[in-house]
C-alpha positions in Angstrom: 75.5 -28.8 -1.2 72.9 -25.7 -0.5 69.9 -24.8 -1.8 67.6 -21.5 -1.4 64.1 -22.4 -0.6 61.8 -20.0 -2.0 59.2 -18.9 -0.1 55.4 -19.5 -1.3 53.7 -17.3 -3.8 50.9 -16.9 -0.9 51.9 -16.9 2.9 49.6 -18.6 5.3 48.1 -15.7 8.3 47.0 -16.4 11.5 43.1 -15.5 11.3 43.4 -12.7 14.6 40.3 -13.2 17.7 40.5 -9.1 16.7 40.8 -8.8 12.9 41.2 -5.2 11.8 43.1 -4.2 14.5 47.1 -4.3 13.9 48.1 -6.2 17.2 51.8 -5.5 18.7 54.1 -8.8 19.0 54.3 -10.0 22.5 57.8 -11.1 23.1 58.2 -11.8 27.0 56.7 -11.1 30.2 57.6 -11.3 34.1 55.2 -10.9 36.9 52.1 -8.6 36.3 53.9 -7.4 33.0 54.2 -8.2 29.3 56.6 -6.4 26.8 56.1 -6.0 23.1 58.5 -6.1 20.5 58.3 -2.1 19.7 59.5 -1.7 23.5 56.4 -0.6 25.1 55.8 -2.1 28.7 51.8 -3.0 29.4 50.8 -4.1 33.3 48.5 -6.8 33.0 45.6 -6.0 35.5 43.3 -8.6 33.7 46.2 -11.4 33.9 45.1 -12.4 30.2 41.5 -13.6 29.9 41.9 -13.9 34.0 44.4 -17.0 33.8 47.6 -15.7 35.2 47.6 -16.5 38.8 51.2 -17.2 40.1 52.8 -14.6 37.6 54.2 -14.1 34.2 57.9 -15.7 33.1 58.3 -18.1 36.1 61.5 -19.8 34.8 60.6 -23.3 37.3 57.7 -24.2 35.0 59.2 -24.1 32.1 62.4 -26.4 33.5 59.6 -28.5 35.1 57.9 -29.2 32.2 61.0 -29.2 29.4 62.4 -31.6 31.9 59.2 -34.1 31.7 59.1 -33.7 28.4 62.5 -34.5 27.5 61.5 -37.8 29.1 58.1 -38.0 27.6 55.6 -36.5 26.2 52.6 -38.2 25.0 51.1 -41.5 25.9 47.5 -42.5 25.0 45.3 -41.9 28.3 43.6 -45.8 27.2 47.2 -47.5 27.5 49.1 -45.8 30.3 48.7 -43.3 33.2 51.8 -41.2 33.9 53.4 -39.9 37.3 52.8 -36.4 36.7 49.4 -37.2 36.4 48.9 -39.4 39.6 50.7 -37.0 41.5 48.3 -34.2 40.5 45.6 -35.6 41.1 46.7 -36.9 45.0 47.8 -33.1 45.3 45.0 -31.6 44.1 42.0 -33.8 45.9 42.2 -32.5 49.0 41.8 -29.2 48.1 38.6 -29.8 46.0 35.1 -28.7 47.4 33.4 -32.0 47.2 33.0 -34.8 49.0 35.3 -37.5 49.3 38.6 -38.3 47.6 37.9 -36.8 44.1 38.4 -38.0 40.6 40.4 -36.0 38.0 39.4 -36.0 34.6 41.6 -33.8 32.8 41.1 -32.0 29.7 42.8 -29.0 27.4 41.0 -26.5 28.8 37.8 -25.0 30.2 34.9 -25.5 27.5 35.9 -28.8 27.4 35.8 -29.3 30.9 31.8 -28.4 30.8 31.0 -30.6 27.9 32.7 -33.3 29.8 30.9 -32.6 33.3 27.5 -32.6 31.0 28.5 -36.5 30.0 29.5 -37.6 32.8 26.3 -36.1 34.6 24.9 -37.8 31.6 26.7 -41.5 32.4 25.9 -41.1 36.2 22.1 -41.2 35.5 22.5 -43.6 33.5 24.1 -46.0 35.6 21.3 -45.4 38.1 19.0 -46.9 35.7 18.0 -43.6 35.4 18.3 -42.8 31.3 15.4 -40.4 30.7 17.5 -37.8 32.7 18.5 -35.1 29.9 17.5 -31.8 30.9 20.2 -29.4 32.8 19.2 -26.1 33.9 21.8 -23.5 33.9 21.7 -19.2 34.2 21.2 -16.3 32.1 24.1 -14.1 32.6 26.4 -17.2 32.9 29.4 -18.2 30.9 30.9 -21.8 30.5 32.5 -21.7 27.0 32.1 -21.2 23.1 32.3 -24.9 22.0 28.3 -25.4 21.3 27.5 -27.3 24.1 29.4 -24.7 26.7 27.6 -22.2 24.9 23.8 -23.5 24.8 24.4 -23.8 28.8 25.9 -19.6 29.2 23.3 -17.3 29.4 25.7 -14.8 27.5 22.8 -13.5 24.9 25.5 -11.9 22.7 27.7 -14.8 22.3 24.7 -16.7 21.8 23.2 -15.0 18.8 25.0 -15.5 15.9 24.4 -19.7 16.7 21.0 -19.4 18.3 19.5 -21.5 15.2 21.8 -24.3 17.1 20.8 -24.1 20.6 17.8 -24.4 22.9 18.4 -27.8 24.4 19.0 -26.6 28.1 16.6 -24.2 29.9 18.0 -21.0 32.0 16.7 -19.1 35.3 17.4 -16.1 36.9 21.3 -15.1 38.0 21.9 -14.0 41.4 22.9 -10.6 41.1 22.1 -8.0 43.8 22.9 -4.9 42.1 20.3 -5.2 39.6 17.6 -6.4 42.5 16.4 -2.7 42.5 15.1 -2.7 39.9 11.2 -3.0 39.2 10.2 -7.0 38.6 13.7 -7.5 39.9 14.1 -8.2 43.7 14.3 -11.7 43.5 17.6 -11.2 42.2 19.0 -10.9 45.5 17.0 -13.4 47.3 18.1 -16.8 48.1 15.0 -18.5 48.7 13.1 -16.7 45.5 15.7 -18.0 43.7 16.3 -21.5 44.7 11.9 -21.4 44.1 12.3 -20.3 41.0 15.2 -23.3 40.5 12.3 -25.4 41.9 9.7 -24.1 39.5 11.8 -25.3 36.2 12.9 -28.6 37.7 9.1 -29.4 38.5 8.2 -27.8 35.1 10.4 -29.5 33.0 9.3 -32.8 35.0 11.4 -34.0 38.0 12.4 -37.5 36.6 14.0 -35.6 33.2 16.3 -33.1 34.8 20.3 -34.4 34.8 22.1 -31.4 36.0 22.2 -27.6 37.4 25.7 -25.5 36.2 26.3 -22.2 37.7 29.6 -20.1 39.0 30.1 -19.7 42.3 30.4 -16.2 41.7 29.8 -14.9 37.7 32.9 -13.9 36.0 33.1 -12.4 32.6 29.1 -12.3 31.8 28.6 -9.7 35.0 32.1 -9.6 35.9 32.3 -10.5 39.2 28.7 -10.6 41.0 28.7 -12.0 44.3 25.6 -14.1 45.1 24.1 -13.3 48.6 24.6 -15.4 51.5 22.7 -18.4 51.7 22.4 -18.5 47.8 24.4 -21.6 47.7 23.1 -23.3 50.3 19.7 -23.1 48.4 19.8 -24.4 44.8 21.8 -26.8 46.7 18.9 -28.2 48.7 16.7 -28.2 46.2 18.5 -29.7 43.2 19.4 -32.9 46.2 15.5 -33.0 47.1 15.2 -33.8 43.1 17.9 -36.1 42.3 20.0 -33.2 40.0 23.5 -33.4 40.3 25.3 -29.7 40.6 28.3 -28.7 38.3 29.9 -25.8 39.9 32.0 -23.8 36.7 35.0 -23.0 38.9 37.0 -22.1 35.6 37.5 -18.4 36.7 37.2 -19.1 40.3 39.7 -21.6 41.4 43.1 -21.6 42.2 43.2 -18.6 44.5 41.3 -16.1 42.2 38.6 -14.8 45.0 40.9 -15.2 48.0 40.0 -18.8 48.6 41.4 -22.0 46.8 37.9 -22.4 45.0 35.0 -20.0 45.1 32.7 -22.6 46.7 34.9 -22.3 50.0 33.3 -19.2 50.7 29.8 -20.4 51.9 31.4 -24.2 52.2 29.1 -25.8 49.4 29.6 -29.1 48.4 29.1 -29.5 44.6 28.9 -33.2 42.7 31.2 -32.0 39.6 33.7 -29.4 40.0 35.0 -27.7 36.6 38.0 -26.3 36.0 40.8 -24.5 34.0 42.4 -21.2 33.3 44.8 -21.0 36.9 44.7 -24.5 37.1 48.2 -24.1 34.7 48.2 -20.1 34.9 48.4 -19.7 31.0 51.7 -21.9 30.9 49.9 -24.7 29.3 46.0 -25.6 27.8 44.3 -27.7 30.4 41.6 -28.4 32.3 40.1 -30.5 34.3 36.6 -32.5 36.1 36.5 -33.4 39.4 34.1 -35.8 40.3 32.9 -36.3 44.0 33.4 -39.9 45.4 29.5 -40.8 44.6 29.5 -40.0 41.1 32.8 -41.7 40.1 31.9 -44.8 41.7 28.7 -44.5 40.4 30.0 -44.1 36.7 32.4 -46.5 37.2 31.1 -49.0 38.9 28.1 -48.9 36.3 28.0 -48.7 32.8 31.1 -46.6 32.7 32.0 -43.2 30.9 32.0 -43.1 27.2 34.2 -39.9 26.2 37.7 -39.3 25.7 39.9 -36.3 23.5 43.3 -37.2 22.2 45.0 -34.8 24.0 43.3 -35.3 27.9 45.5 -36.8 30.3 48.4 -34.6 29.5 51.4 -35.6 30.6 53.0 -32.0 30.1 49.9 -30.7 31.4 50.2 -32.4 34.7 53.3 -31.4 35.2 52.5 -27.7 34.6 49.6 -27.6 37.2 51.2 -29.8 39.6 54.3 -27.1 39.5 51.7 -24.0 39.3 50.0 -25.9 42.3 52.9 -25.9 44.7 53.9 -22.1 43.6 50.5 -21.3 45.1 51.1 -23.0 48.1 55.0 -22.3 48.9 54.4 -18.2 48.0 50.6 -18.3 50.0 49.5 -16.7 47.1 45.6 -17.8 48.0 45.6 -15.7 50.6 47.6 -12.8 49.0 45.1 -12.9 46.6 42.2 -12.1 49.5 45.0 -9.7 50.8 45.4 -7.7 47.9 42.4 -8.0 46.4 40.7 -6.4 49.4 43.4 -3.4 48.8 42.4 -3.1 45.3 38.6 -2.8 46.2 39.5 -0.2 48.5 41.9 2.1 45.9 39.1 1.8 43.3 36.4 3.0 45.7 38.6 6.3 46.6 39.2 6.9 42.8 35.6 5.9 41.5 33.4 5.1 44.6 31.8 8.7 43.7 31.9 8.9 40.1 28.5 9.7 38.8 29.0 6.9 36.0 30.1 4.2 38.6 27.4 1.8 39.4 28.9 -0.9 41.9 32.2 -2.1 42.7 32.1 -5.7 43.7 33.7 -8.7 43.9 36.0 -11.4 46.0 39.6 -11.6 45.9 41.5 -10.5 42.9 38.3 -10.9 41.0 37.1 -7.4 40.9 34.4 -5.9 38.6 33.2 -2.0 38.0 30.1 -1.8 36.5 29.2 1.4 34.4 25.3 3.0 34.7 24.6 6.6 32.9 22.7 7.1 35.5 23.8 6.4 39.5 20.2 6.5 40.7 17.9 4.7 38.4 20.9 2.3 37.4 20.2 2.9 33.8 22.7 1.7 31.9 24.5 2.9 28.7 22.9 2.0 25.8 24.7 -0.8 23.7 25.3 1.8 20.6 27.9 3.8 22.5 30.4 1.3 23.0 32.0 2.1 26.2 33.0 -0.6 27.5 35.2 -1.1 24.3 36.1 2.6 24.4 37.5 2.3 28.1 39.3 -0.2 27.0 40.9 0.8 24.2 42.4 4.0 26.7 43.7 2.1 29.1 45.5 -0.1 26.4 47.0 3.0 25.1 48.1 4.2 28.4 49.6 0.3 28.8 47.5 -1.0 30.9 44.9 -4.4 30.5 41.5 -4.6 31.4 38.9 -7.0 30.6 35.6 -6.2 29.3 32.0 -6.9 30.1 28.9 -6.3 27.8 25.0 -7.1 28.2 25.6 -7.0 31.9 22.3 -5.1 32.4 19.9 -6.8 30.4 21.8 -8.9 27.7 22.0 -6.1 25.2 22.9 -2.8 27.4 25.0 -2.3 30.0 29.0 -2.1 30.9 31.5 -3.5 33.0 34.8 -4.1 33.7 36.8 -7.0 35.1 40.1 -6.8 36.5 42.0 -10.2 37.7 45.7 -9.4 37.9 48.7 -11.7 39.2 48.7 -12.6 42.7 52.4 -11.9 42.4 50.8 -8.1 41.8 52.3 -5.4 43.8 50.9 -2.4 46.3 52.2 -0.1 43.2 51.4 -1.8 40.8 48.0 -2.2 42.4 47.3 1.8 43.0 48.8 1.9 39.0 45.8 -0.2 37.8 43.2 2.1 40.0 45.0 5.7 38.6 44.8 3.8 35.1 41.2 2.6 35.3 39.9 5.8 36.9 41.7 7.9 33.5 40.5 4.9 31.3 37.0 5.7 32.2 36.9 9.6 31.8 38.8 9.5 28.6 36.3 6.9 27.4 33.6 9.2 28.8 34.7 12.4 26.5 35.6 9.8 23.8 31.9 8.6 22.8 29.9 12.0 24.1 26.7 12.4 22.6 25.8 8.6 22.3 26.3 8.1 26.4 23.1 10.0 26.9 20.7 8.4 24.5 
């Protein structure tokens, strides 16, 4: 016997990240490229929120992980430990910036990750018998995550204001970020040693004894999108937060896996962390996960102590595991690391024919397929475009129609003003593809330019 169903009187909706904007249906994707259901074909040149390393539609992670989890799915990380996850984790360790074999903590995804590494810097003071450490010092023009710890820690002044009322536990200094250095008051932005004093200054200010932790990204992603520290940066804060006892959380959440040419962004000046952070190409969008990696001196020293109170039902994913573990030898098999120095080199150099002159092109920086163009309305002062014109949104919003995605940066000049754009395509991108996303960003731009007129040169 049948029966109709009917419907309910009210159908639930999905509560949209861009309400008042119809959105087109995404129905599949392969390589650098997603299609939606009206037929239109868009080249991802941002690879999501910069996620997708290895590629869209890769049919081997999917029968990876349906495999696993035809077998099983869930156990509770407190009873059992799976072989996915083991395996990970002895795959993955060497590959780590720290010291030592590393521990894995793994998570669903990248603002957990921080709020984990700010416990377990927590735990590992702790067990030293040293419990007044609270403090951790972080960066304006930073970004680790919107859950409200994450957030109190980025130095992202428009994500912070609408919760500011609930943050002001950790204290913030100066970003490295050599553009802006030319600016007057400013030249310590591109000095390592002013820098790392300044680093000083708030550890010894805030006392010594009461400091836990120092976060920062190896090189910022979608604050400044993509601002390379100078050389010897690094090396630095490094020094200094060891001469006080602070343990140092590199945010690799946009960095690793390939994304600035090198397996994490660290590798570039060889700095050894205590906590590495990670997420986003860690799975390449094919699954929610993250992950903490502990150097061998803080596990031990958590462990070995009075241990690590935390836990979320769904960390030590089995179906996780599996999907980084398979994303993880993709990256190795295909060398797409180094094609992602390769081609991101290539992009740099496509962007600076098209826009290396433009009179609204400030910089072009970044490593890898991390790329950023910042915007000024003026080349010479470096005066940015006031926050009122919206261009950032408006160049975006051109290149969507002319199917291509971009990802946008705001605030970059002073936390209210200034624009930028940040491109992190596939590694799987190709040379076309590549010279595509320059022709596209280069039209984006002008289009956007004519678009907003009048309030560009207030």
């Amino acid at each position: 016997m049948s029966m109709d169903i009917e419907p309910p009187a009210v159908a639930g909706v999905v509560f949209s990240r861009a309400p008042g904007r119809a959105l087109p249906v995404a129905i599949r994707a392969e390589g650098s490229t997603i299609h939606d259901a009206a037929g239109r074909a868009y080249l991802d040149a941002a690879g999501g929120a910069v996620v997708v390393n290895v590629g869209h539609g890769r049919r081997e992670i999917g029968d990876a992980v349906g495999e696993q989890l035809r077998r099983i799915a869930y156990a509770h990380p407190t009873a059992f430990t799976s072989e996915p996850l083991e395996a990970y984790a002895h795959d993955l360790g060497p590959l780590l910036p720290l010291d030592g074999p590393a521990a894995i903590y793994p998570v669903s995804g990248g603002s957990e990750a921080l709020e984990t590494a700010l416990k377990l810097a927590r735990a590992y003071h702790v067990a030293r018998g040293e419990a007044e450490r609270w403090t951790v010092i972080a960066r304006w023009g930073s970004y680790h995550g919107n859950t409200l710890g994450a957030l109190d820690l980025s130095g992202r002044r428009p994500l912070r204001r609408p919760y500011e009322g609930w943050l002001g536990r950790f204290r913030h200094v100066s970003v490295a970020y050599p553009y802006r250095a030319g600016e007057a008051g400013a030249a310590a932005l591109a000095d390592p040693v002013a820098l790392a004093l300044e680093l000083e200054r708030t550890i010894l200010s805030a006392g010594p004894d009461s400091v836990a932790a120092f976060v920062a990204e190896p090189i910022v992603g979608a604050t400044l999108c993509a601002v390379v520290p100078p050389d010897g940066y690094w090396r630095a804060v490094i020094d200094v937060c060891r001469r006080h006892g602070v343990l140092v959380i590199a945010d690799e959440v946009m960095t690793g896996f390939g994304r600035t040419g090198t397996w994490f962004g660290l590798d570039h000046w060889a700095a050894r962390p205590d906590i590495v952070v990670a997420a986003k190409g860690a799975t390449s969008g094919y699954w929610p996960f993250g992950f903490v990696a502990a150097s061998d001196r803080v596990h031990r020293t958590v462990v070995e102590g009075s241990g690590f109170v935390h836990g979320f039902t769904y960390s030590h994913s089995i179906g996780g595991a599996t999907v980084a573990r398979e994303v993880l030898r993709i990256l190795r098999e295909e060398d797409l690391v180094a094609a992602s120095a390769t081609k991101g080199t290539l992009l740099r150099e496509l962007l600076a024919e098209r826009l290396g002159g433009h009179p609204n092109v400030g910089e072009i920086r970044g490593a890898g397929l991390l790329v950023g163009v910042e915007l000024v309305a003026d080349r010479e002062s470096r005066r940015p475009f006031p926050r009122t014109a919206k261009l950032t949104e408006a160049i975006v919003a051109a290149a969507r129609e002319d199917g291509l995605l971009i990802y946008s940066g705001t605030g970059c000049a002073d936390g209210t003003n200034g624009d930028a754009i940040l491109l992190g395509p596939p590694f799987v991108v190709t040379e076309p593809e590549l010279e595509r996303i320059a022709d596209g960003l280069r039209d984006a731009v002008d289009t956007a330019l004519v678009r907003v007129g009048p309030a560009t040169r207030a």
